[in-house]
N, C-alpha and C positions, 0 to 999 in steps of 0.2 A: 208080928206085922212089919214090924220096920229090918228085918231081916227079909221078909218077902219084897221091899220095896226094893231093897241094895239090890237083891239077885236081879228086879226084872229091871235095875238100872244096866247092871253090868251088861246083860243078855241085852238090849237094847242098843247100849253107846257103838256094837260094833255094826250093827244089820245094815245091808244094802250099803259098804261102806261108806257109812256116816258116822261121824261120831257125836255125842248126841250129849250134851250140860242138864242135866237137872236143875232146878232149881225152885224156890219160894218166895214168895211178898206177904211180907209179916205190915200188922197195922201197929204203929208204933203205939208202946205205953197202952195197948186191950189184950197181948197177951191172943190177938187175933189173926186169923187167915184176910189174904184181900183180893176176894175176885174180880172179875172183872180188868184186871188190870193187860193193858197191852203193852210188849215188852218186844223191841224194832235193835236189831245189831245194824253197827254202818254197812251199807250197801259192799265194801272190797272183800267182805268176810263170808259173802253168801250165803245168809242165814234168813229164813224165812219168817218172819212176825209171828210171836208166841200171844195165846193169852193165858191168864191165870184162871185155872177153874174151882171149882166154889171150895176145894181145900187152901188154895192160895199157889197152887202149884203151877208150875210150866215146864218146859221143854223147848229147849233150841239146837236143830238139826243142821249138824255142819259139814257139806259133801269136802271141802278143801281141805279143812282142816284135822289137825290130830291133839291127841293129849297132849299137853308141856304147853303147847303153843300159847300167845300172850291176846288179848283179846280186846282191843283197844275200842272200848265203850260200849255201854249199853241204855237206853233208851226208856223210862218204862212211864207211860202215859193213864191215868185214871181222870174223868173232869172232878173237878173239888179235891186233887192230891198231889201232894207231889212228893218227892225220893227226899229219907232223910239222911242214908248214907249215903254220901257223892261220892268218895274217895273205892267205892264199889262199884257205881257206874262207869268210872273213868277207865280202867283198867283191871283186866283180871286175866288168869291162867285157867285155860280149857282143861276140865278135870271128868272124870265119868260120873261121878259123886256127887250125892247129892248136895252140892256146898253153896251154892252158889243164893243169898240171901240178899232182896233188895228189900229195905225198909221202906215205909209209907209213912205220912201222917197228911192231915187236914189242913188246906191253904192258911189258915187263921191259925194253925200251931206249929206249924214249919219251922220258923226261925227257934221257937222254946225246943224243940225236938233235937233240930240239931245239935244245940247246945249240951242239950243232955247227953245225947246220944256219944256226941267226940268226947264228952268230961270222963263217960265212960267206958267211954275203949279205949283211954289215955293218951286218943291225938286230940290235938290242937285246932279250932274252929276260927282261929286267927286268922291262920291261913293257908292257903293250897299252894304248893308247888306243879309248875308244871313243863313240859318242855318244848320248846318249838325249834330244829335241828339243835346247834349248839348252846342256845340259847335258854337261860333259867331263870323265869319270874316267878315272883311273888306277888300275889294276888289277894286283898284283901276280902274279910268275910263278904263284904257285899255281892261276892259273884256266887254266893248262894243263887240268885234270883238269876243268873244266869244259865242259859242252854247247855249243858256238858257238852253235847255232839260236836260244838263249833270246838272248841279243843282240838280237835282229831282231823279238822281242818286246817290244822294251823294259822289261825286266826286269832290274834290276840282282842280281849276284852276292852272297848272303846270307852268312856266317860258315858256313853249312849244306850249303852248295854247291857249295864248295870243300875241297880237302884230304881228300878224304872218306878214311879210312881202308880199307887192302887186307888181306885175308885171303888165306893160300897154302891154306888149308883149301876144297877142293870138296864141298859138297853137294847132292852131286847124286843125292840122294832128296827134297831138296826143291821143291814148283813154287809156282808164284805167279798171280795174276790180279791185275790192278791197272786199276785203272778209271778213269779222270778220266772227269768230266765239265761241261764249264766252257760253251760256246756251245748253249744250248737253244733252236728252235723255236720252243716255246711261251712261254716263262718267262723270268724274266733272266735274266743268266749270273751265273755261277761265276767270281769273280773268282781268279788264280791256282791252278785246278784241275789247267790240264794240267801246269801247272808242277809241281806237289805229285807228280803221277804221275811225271813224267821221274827229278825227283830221288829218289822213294822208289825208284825200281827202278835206278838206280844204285847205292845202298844196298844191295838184295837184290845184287847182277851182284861189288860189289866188298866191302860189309863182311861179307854173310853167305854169300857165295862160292856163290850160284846160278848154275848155267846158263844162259847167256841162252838157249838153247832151251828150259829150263824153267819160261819165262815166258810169259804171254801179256798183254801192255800195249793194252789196248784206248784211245783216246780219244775221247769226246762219239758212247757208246755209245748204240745205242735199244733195247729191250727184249729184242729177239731177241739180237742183239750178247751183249749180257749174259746170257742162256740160255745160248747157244753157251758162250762161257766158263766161266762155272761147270760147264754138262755137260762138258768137255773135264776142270775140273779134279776133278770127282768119278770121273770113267772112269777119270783117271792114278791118282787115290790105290787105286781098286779094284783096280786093274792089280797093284801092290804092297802088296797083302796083309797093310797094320798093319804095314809099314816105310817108308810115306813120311811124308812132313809136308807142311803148305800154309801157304800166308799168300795171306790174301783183302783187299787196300786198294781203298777207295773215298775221293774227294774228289768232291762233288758236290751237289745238292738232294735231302733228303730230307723225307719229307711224313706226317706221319698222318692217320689215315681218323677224321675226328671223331665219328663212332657208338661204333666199336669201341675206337678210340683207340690200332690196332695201329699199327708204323710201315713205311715203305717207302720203298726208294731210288727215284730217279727217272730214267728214261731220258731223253736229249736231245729223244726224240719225246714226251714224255710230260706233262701236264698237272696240275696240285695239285689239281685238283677230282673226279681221277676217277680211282678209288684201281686201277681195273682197268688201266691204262697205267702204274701203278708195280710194284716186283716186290719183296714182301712179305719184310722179313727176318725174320721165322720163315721162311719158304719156304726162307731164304736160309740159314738155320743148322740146319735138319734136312736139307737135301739133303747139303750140305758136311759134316754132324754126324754123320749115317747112312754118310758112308763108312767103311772100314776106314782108321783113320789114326792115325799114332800123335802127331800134333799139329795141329788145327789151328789158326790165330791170325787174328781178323777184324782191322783196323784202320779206323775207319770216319770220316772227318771230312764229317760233316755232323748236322744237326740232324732233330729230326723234329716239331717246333712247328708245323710251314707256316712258318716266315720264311728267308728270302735270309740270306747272310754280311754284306749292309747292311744290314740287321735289317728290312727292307720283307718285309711279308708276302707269299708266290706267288700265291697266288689271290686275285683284287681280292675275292669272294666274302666271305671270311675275313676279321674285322677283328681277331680276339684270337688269342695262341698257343693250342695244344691241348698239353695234357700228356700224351704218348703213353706205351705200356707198353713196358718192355724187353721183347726181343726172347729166346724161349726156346730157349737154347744145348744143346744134345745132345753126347754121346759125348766123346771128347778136347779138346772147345772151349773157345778164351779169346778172350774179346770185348773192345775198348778201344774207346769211342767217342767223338766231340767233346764229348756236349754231356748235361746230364739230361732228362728229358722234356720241359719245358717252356722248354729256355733255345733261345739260338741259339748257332749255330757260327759265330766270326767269321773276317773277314781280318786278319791281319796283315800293314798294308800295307806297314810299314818293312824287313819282313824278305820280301815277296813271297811268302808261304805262308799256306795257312790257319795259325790258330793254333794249334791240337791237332799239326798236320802238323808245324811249325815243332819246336816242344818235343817230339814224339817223333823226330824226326830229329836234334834238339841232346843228348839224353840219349844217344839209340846211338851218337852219335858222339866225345860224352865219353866212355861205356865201352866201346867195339868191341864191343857188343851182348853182353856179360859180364853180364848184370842181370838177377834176377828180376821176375817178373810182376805182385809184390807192389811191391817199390822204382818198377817204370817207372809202378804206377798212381798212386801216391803222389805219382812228381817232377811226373804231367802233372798231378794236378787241384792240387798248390800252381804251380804256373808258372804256368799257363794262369789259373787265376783272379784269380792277381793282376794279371797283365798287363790281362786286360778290367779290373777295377779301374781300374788306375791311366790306361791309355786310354780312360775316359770310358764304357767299353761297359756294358751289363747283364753280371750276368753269368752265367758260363761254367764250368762244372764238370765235368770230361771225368769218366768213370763206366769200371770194369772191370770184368767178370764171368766165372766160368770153370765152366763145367758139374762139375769135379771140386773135390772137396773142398778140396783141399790146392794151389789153382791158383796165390794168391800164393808158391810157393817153387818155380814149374815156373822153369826158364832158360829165355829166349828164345833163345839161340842155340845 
């Protein structure tokens, strides 16, 4: 039988010139297959999302590439699992063969697995080497708990990105929409956007114990994309009838209409000169404001001046900021956003995040989201402005708002 499998691997890896990785997900310490499991190559490899079926097997169909070639990460998602070889995700060579083994185990045995697992292949769980151009850190265990894909970004691991704190508490009345928007079309990019999205919504999954099905993570969304989304998450909150909650995050470009001086985010299709290709946040906070909810919370890191996080203006058009209006919050809402009308939202390039992104992810992660609304607005706009301060920036004063009276003593979590 396992001679039948070789041949129809071999006969395989060449058809419709593809060449074509076998491989398996084994359940660590059962001596078991694990189906179910979705396994995604980075998008420069053009490799189409595999799943494992009920032997634990998969297949990833590669039109570019060939045997030898080097294979710079692999992805493999189950809810309740996670990979306990990393040092196999990060890196591997395209073979025809069946070689290709990513381990599993149970959120609650992960770290014991690991341990085991490197004691016994005789690396080292201390820690990862890794490379970004010339450059070679050392990484301690803790970045277990982080993303492997951001590697291959070249993105190094922030204090923020690691260790993230776990809740055994499920809420699962609450949903989420989270948006990056970092590679645009039109406009420059977003430096760090999709980055801010991964990691905030690690955040929701592990410190404030959402469902990853009660998520929907959009990346380098265009306008429709982001309709979709928010209609999904207004229908849920209706569905539950002033018992759910929401949290709406955006990282991205955002633009004002210099007549009105309203403001709007921007889809990846979407232009700073042409306020009808962006999607209006009033639009954005009486649809989500109007539902029946009994909380919802915006978080919004971007600006509405017209300028990029390099502080270059979007539209060659445009030579000055515009000081745009806050945006008017309805029913249960609490709004945080980067920047006041007139400033910009920067990058923080040392820590790989925007900077609003950055400092509301290092405060929930001091308090395991224990804080009011009042305290989190406080620590962002002293953080955040001094940091543009002292890095040379203009600056930067992140702004709170909350449609109800009493919103600085609501709890975030």
């Amino acid at each position: 039988m396992r001679k039948l499998w070789f041949l129809l691997v071999m006969l395989n890896a060449s058809l419709f010139g593809q060449t074509v990785q076998y491989g398996r997900v084994d359940l660590y310490d059962q001596s078991a297959a694990l189906a179910g499991v979705t396994l995604t190559i980075p998008s420069e490899h053009d490799c189409q999302p595999s799943m494992s079926d009920a032997n634990g097997r998969f297949r990833l169909s590669f039109a570019e590439h060939k045997v030898g070639d080097v294979i710079c990460g692999i992805e493999a998602r189950k809810k309740g699992y996670e990979v306990v070889n990393i040092h196999v995700t990060r890196q591997w060579t395209l073979t025809t063969a069946d070689t290709l083994c990513v381990v599993m185990a149970p959120k609650d045995k992960v770290k014991e697995a690991r341990m085991r697992y490197y004691e016994l292949s005789g690396l080292s769980p201390e820690m990862m080497l890794w490379f970004d151009g010339d450059r070679l850190y050392e990484v301690e265990s803790p970045v277990f708990s982080f993303n492997i894909s951001r590697y291959h970004q070249g993105i190094a691991p922030s204090d923020v990105d690691v260790d993230i704190p776990v809740t055994e508490t499920v809420n699962d009345k609450t949903f989420a929409v989270i948006i990056a928007n970092e590679d645009y079309q039109q406009e420059q990019n977003v430096p760090f956007a999709i980055h801010d999205g991964e990691v905030f919504k690690e955040y929701c999954t592990q410190l404030l114990g959402i469902p990853e099905e009660n998520i929907r993570f959009v990346t380098d969304a265009t306008l429709n994309n982001m309709r979709s989304a928010v209609d999904w998450l207004k229908a849920t909150l209706e569905a539950y009838r002033g018992e759910g909650q929401a949290i709406f995050y955006y990282s991205g470009h955002g633009m004002p209409d210099e007549t009105s001086r309203n403001a709007y985010l921007l889809p990846v299709d979407g232009y700073g000169s042409n306020m009808e290709s962006g999607y209006g946040l009033d639009a954005l906070y009486a649809q989500l404001g109007s539902a029946s909810a009994d909380k919802v919370l915006f978080f919004v890191d971007a600006c509405f001046s017209g300028a990029s996080r390099e502080g270059d203006m979007l539209a060659e058009s445009r030579g000055v900021a515009v000081t745009s209006k806050e945006g008017v919050l309805q029913g249960n809402a609490l709004a945080f956003t980067a920047a006041k009308g007139g400033e910009t939202a920067y990058a923080y390039k040392e820590k790989s995040h925007g900077l609003f992104t950055y400092f509301l992810l290092k405060k929930l992660k001091e308090t395991q989201g224990d804080i009011t609304a009042g305290e989190l607005a406080d620590y962002l706009n002293e953080n955040v402005s001094r940091v543009s301060a002292i890095e040379g920036m203009k600056a930067q004063h992140p702004s709170a708002n909350g449609a109800m009276k009493e919103w600085r003593m609501m709890k975030l979590k």
